[in-house]
Structure formats: C-alpha cells, structure tokens
C-alpha positions in Angstrom: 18.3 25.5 11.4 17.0 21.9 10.7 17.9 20.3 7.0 14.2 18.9 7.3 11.5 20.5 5.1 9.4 23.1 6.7 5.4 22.7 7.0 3.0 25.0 8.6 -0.3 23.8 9.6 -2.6 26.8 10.8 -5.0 25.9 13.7 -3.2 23.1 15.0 -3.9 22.9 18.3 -6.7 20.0 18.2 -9.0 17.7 15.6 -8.2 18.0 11.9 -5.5 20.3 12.3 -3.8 18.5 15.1 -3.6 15.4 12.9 -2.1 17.1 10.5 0.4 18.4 12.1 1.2 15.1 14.0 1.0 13.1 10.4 3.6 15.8 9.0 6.2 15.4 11.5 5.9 11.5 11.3 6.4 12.0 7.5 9.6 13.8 8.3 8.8 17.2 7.9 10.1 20.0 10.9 6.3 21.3 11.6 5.3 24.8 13.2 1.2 24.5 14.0 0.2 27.1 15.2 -3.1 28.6 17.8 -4.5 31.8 18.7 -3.8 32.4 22.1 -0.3 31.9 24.5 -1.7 28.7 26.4 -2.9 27.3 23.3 0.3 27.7 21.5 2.1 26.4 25.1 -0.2 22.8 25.1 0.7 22.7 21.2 4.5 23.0 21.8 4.3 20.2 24.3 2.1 17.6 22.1 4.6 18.3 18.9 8.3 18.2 20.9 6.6 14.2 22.0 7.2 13.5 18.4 10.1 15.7 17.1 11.7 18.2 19.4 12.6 20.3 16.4 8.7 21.3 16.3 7.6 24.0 17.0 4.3 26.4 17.9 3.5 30.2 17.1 0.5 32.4 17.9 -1.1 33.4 14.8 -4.5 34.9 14.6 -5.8 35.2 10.2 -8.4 37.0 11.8 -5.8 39.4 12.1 -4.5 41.0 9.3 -1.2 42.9 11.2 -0.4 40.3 13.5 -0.8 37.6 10.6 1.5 39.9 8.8 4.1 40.0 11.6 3.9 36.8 12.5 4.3 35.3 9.4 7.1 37.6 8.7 9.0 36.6 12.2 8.2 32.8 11.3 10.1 33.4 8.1 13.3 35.1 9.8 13.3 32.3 12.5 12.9 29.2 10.6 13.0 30.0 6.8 10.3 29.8 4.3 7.8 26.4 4.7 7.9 24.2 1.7 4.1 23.5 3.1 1.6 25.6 4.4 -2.0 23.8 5.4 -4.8 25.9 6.0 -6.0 25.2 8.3 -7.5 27.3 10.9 -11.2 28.4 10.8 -14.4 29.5 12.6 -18.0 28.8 12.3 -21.0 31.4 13.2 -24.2 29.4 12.2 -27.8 30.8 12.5 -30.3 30.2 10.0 -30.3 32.8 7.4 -33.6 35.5 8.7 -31.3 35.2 11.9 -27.7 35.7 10.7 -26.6 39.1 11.4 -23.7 41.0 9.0 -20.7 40.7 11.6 -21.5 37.2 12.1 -21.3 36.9 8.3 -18.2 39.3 8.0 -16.1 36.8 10.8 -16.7 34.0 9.1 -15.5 35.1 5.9 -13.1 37.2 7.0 -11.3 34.4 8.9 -12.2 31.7 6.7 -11.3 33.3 3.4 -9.5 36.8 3.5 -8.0 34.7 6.7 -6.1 31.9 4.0 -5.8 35.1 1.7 -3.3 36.4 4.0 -1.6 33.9 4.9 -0.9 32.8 0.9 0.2 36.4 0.5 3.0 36.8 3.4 4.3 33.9 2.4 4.2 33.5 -1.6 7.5 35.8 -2.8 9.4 33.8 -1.0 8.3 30.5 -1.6 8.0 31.6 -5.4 11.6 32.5 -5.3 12.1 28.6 -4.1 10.4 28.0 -7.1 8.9 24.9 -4.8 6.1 24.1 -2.5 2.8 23.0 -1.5 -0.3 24.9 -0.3 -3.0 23.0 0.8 -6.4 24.4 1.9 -8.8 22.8 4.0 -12.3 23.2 2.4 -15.4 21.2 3.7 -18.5 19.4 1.8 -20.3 22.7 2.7 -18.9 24.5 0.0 -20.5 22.1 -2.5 -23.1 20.5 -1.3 -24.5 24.0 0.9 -25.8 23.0 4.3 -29.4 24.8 6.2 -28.5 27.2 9.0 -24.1 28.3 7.4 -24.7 30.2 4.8 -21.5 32.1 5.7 -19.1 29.0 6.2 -20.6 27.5 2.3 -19.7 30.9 1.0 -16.4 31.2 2.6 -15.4 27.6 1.5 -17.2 27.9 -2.1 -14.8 31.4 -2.1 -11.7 28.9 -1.1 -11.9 26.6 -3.6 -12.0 29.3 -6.6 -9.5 31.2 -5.0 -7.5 28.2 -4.9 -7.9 27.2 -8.9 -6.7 30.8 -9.0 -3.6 30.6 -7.1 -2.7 27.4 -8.6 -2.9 28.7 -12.7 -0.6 31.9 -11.6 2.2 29.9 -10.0 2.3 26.9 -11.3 5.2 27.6 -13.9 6.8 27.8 -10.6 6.3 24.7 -9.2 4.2 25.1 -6.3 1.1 23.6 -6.1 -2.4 24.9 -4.7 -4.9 22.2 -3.5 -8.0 21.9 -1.6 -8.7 19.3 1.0 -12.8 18.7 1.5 -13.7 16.9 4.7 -17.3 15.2 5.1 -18.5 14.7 8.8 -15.6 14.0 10.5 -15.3 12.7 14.3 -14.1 15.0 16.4 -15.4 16.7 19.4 -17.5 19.0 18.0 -19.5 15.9 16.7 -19.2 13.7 20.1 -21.7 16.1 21.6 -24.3 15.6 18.8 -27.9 14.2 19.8 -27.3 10.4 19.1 -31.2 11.1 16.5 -28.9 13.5 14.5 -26.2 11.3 14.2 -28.4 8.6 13.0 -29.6 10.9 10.7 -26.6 11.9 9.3 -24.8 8.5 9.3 -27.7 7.5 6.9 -26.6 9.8 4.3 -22.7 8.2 4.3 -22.8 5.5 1.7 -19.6 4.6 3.6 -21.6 4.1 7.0 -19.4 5.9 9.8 -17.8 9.4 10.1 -14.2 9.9 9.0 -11.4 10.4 11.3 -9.0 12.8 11.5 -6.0 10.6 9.9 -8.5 10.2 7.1 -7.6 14.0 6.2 -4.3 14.3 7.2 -3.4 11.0 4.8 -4.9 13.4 2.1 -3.2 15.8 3.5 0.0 14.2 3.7 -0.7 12.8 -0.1 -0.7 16.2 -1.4 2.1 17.5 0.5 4.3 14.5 -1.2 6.1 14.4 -4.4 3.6 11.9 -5.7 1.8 14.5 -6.0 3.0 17.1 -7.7 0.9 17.1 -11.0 -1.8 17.6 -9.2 -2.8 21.3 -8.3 -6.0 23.5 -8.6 -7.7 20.2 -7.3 -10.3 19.7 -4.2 -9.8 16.6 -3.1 -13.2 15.3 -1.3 -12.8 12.7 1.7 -16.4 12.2 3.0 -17.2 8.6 2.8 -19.4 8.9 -0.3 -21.6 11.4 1.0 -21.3 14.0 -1.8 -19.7 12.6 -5.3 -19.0 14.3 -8.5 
C-alpha cells in the first residue's frame, strides 16, 4: 500500500472533477476518481497512471445506495481509508418548474444530496477513528443565487451546504474538516456548446469578465485539502469571478 495520502474524488472522469483529481495527484496525494460505468472507469485509469501509476479508478454510482455501500466498503479494504474525499459527482434534470416532473426532482436530489450523504456515511467511522481528514463538497452558485428552469439542482446544493455546516460542528473535535467548494460558470464542455448570445449574456454578469477554468476549482480544492487549511471548516468557499458576493 502506498505511504502517500489517500484522496477520492467522486465523478472524475472529465471537467471539474477531472482537474481535481489531476491537481491532487500533482500535490502528492495517491488519488482514486472514480465514474459510473466500466469504460468510463477504464479511460479514467489510463489519464491518472500518465501522472502517478499508483492511481487508481473505481465504479461508483451515489445514485446507488447498495453499490455505493459496497463499493466504498471494497475501496476501504483495498487501499485504506482516504484522508480526502471530494464530492464530486452529480447530475442535472432542468425544466422550468410547471414542467418539472417528481422523478426528475427525486434524481436530482437523490444523487446530488442523499448521493454525498452516502458517501460521508460509508466512510466517516473510519476516518473519525483517524481522527484526521478533509471532506470537501462541490456546491455551485445555484444554491445561493437560485437560477430559472433548476429548481431541483438549487435545492440539492442549498441542502449541501447546510448539511455540510452540519457535518463539520459534529466532527470537528476530531479533526476533520467539512467544506464546500462553489463554482460560478465554469468552462467546460457543457458551456462550449452554448449559443455565443447567451454567453454574452452571461459573461456580462462576471465582474471578472471570462468563465473560470477548471484549475480555478481544483486550486480551491487543493487549498482546502492542505494543512493551511485546517481552521477552516463549515465554510463554502465561492470561485465565480465576482458574479455572486457576500
């Protein structure tokens, strides 16, 4: 087993959590991301052995709540309990609200809440019997600002960021710490396909005049994760170019 310290990054396989993942390993921590389906998990493998062949990549589905279970319990026996778990993964089902139908509700917070949920609860015992660690969930600007047509996704990540003030006041006697990391409009390929109009539109409302990149998060990310930052916990941490302050 590798002497490095352990991080988990959930939904790994491209964008935010990709960078992540990448930034983590170049930090010096042995990283398992992990994806929701065989090939996925396969393409991740390959991109993380580039940078340390220690790396690794797992199937894992939050969605889930026995395969998270067992999967997180098998990640455990196989490489020991992660000093960081990133949260990752997450879905989005947007309609305007007259249109948004109860399952398409129920996914979205069932992954992107009850989804983190799990994941916090397979792997807290044992990281509070380290009596060390860092959990780090990734929120969005949604969950503050609210946004026309994702009612679900503003509630799941409003839910995130109290459950994760939560988490942090029960166990932080035992020095772990609970964060949030809030992304503004970040480019990835979901935004490359935008109308160039609603781009314009939406760059106008960044004081800082561009969209983030994914490094932008993972630095947070990385920040967090790091011992300069272990006073800090029931925080959200908001990287969005200006575009929501307070």
């Amino acid at each position: 087993m590798s002497d490095k310290k352990l991080a988990l990054v959930t939904g790994a396989s491209r964008g935010i959590g990709l960078a992540i993942a990448q930034r983590l390993s170049a930090d010096g921590y042995r990283v398992v991301g992990t994806a929701t389906s065989e090939s996925g998990v396969e393409a991740l493998r390959d991109t993380l052995k580039t940078s340390d062949e220690s790396n690794e990549a797992v199937v894992l589905n939050i969605a889930d709540s026995e395969q998270t279970e067992a999967a997180l319990k098998e990640l455990q026996s196989q490489f020991g309990t992660p000093d960081v778990v990133v949260n990752n993964a997450g879905i989005t089902r947007d309609n305007l609200f007259l249109r948004l139908n109860e399952g398409d509700w129920n996914d979205v917070l069932n992954t992107n809440l009850t989804g983190v949920f799990r994941v916090c609860k397979a792997l807290s015992k044992a990281m509070l019997k380290n009596k060390a660690g860092s959990i780090i969930n990734i929120s969005s600007i949604i969950g503050t600002t609210g946004n026309a047509g994702q009612a679900n996704y503003a509630a799941a990540k409003a839910g995130l960021e109290g459950f994760t003030r939560s988490l942090a006041q029960e166990i932080a006697s035992r020095n772990i710490t609970v964060n949030c990391v809030a992304p503004g409009f970040i480019q990835t390929d979901m935004t490359d396909v935008l109308p160039e109009t609603q781009k314009e539109a939406i760059l106008a409302t960044i004081p800082g005049k561009r969209f983030g990149r994914v490094e932008d998060i993972a630095g947070a990310v990385a920040f967090l994760a790091s011992d300069d930052a272990r006073y800090i916990t029931g925080q959200t941490i908001h990287v969005n170019g200006g575009m929501n302050m307070g």
